[in-house]
VOPAGU-2260 file (C-alpha; in pm, 1 decimal, decimal comma):
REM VOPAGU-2260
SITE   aa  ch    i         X         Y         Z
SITE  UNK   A    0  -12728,6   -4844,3    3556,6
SITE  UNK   A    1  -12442,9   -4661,6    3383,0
SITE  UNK   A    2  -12126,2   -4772,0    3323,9
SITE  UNK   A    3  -11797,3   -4573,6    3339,9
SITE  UNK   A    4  -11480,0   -4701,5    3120,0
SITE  UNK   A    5  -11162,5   -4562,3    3205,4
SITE  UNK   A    6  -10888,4   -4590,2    2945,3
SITE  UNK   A    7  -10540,5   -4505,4    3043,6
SITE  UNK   A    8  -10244,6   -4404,4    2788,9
SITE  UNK   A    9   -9895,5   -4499,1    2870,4
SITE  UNK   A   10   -9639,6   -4302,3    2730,5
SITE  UNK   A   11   -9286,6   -4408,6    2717,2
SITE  UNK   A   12   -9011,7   -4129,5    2771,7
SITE  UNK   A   13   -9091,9   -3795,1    2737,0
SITE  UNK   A   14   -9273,0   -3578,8    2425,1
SITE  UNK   A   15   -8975,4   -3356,0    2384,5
SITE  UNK   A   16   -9005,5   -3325,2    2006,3
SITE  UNK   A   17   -9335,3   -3248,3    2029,0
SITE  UNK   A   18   -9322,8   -2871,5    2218,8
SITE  UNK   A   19   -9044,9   -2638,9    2223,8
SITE  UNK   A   20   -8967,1   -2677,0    2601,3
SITE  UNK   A   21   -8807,6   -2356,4    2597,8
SITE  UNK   A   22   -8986,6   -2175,0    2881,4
SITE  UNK   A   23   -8891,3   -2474,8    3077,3
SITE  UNK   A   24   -8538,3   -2435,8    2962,7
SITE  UNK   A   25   -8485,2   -2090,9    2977,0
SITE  UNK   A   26   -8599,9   -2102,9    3358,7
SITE  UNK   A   27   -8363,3   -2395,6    3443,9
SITE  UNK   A   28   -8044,2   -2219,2    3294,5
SITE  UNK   A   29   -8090,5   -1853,3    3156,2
SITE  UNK   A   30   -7773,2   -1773,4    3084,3
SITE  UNK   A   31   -7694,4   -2021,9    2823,6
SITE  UNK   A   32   -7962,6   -1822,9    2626,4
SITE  UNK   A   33   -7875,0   -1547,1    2414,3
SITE  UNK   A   34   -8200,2   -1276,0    2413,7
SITE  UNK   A   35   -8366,8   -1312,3    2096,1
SITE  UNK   A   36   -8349,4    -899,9    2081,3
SITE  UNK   A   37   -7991,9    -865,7    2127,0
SITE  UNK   A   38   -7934,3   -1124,6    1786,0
SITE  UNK   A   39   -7630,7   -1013,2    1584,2
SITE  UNK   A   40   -7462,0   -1262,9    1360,8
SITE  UNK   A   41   -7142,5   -1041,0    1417,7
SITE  UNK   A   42   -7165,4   -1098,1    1793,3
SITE  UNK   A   43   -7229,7   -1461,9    1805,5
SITE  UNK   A   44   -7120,4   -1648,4    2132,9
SITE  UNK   A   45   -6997,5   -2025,6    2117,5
SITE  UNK   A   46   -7069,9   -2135,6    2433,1
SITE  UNK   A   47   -7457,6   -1992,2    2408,7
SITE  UNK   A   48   -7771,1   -2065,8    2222,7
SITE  UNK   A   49   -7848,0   -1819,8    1951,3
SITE  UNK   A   50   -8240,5   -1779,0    2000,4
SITE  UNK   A   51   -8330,8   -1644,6    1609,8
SITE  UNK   A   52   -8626,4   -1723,2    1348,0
SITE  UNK   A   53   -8555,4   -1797,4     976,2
SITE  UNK   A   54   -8490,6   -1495,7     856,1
SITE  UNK   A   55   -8245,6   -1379,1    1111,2
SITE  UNK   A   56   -8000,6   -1713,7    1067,9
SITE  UNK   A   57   -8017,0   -1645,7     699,9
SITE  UNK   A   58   -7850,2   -1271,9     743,4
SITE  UNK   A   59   -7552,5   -1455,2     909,0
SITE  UNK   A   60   -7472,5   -1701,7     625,7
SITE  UNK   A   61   -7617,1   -1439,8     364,0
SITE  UNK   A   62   -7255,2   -1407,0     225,3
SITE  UNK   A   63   -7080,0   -1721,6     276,8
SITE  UNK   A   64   -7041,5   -1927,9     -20,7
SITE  UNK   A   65   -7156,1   -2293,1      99,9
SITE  UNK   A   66   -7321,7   -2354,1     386,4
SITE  UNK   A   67   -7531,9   -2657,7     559,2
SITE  UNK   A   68   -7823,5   -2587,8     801,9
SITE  UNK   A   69   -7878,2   -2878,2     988,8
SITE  UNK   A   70   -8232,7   -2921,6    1239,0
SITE  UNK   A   71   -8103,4   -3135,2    1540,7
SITE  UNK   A   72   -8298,6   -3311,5    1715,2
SITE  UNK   A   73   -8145,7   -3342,1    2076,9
SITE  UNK   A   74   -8234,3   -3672,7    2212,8
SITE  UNK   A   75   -8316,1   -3839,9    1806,4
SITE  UNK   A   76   -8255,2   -4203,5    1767,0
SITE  UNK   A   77   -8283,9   -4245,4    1420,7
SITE  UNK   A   78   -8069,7   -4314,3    1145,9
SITE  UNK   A   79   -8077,0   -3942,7     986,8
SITE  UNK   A   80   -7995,1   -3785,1    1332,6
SITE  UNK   A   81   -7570,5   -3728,5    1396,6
SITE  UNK   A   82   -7317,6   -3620,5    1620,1
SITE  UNK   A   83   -7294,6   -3258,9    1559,7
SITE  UNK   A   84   -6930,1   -3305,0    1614,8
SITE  UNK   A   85   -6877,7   -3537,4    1336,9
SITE  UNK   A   86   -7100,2   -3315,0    1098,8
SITE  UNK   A   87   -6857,8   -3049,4    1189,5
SITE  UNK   A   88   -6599,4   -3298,5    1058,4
SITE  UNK   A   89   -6796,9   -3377,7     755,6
SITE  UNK   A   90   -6874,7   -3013,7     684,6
SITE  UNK   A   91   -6482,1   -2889,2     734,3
SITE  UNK   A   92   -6377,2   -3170,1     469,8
SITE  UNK   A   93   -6584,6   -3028,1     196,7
SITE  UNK   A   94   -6596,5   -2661,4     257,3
SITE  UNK   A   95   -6882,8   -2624,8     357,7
SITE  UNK   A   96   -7037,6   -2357,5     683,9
SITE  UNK   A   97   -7217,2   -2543,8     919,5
SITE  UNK   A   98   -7568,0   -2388,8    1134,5
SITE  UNK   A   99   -7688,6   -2618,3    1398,5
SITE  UNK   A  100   -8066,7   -2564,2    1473,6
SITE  UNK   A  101   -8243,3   -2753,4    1731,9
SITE  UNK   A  102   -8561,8   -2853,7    1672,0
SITE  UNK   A  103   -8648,9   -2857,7    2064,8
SITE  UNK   A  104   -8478,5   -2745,4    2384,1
SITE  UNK   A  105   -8324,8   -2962,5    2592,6
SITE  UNK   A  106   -8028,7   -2803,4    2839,2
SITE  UNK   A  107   -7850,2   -3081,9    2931,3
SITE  UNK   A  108   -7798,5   -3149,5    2559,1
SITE  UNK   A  109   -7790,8   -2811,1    2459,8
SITE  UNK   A  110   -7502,2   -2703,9    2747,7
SITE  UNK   A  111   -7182,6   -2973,5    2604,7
SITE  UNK   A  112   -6921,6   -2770,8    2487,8
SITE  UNK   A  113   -6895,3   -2902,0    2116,7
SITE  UNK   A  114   -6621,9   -2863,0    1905,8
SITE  UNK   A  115   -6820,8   -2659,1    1648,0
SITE  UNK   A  116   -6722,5   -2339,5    1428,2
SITE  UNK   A  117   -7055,4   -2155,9    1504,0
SITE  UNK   A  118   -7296,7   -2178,9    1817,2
SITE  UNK   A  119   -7603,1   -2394,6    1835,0
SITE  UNK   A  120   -7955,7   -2170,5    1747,4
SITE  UNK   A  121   -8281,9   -2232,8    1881,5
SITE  UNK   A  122   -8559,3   -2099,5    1731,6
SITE  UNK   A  123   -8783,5   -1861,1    1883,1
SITE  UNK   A  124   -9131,1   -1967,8    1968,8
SITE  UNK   A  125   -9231,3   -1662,7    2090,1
SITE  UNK   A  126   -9169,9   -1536,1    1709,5
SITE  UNK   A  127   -9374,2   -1771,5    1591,0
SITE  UNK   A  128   -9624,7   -1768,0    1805,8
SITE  UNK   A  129   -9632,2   -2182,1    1895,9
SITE  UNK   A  130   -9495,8   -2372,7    2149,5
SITE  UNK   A  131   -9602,2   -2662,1    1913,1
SITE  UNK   A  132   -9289,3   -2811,2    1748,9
SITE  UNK   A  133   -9414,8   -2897,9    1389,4
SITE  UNK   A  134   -9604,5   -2573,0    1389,7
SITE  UNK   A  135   -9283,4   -2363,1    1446,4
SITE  UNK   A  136   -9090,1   -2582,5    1281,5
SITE  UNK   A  137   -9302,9   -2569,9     967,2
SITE  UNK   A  138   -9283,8   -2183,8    1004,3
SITE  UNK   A  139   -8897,7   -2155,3    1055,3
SITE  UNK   A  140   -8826,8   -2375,2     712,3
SITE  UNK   A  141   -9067,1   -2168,0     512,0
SITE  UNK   A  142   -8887,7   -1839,6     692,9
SITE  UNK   A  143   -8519,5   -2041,4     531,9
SITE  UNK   A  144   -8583,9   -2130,8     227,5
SITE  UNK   A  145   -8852,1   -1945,2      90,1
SITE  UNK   A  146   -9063,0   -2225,9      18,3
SITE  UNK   A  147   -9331,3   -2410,5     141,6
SITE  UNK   A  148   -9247,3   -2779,0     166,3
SITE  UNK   A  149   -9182,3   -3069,6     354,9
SITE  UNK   A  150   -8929,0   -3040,2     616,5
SITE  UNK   A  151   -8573,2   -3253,8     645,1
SITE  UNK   A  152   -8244,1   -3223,8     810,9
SITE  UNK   A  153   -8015,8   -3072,4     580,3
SITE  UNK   A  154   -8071,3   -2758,5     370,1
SITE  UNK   A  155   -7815,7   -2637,0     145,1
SITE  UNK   A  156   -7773,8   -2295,9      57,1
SITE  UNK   A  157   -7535,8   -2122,5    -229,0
SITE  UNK   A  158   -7423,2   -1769,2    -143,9
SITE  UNK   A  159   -7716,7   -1738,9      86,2
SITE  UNK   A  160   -7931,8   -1889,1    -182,6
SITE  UNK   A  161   -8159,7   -2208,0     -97,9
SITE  UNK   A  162   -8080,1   -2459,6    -338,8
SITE  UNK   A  163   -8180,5   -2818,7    -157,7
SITE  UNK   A  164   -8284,9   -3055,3     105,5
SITE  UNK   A  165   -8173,5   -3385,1     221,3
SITE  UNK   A  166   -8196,7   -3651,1     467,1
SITE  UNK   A  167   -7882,6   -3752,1     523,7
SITE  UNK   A  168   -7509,9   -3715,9     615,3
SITE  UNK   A  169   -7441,0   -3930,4     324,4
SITE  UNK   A  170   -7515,8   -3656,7      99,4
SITE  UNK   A  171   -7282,6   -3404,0     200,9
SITE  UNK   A  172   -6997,7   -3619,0      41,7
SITE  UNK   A  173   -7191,3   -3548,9    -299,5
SITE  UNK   A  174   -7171,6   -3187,8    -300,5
């Protein structure tokens, strides 16, 4: 006689963070989307979502003296994720550029109308080949900075120059 075993996983909320969701996104509201063809860091739109890979969001702070790329997580919980309003705060007291990336799509997030100097960016998965969010991610950072590392939140760069990561907001007062 054989026996069958059934073993059920429960997951609770969803995996965003885990894929991209962007097919799903760009079907649900296309024109918040900005085609990742037509990029041009001169013809950035605030109320849309820059779709870009590492490289291109470099060419659009290539020339500014300090500037902050932060990876937002939409829906993160944790103690290293932050209104992107109040790192626009943070960012305008010490002189610094801010570029908003999200790790993951998520429209309803994605659509607010923040009170932010530059638009949010997404980055393109179909660049990198992965709708698999540490594999892209992973990909995007080493497309940044250069470098292969470990990933964070913050990355500072000098004159378009990667010079550091960091976890948190608290850093940005040390600059």
């Amino acid at each position: 006689m054989q026996a069958f075993f059934f073993i059920s996983c429960n997951i609770n909320g969803s995996l965003q963070g885990l894929y991209s969701y962007y097919n799903k996104s760009i079907k649900e509201k296309p024109e918040l989307f900005l085609n990742p063809s037509d990029f041009d860091c001169n013809n950035l739109v605030k109320n849309k979502i820059a779709v870009i890979n590492g490289k291109n969001i470099k060419e659009c702070f290539s020339k500014n003296k300090n500037t902050i790329v932060y990876i937002w997580a939409p829906k993160c919980k944790s103690q290293h994720c932050y209104p992107l309003e109040l790192l626009q705060q943070k960012c305008n007291l010490n002189n610094l550029d801010l570029y908003i990336v999200a790790e993951y799509y998520d429209v309803e997030l994605m659509d607010n109308d923040y009170n932010l100097n530059n638009p949010i960016f997404g980055i393109d998965t179909e660049f990198y080949k992965t709708n698999l969010t540490d594999k892209y991610l992973k990909k995007f950072i080493v497309d940044l900075t250069d470098q292969y590392s470990f990933y964070d939140r913050f990355y500072l760069f000098e004159n378009g120059e990667y010079k550091s990561m960091f976890k948190s907001i608290e850093n940005l007062n040390s600059l």
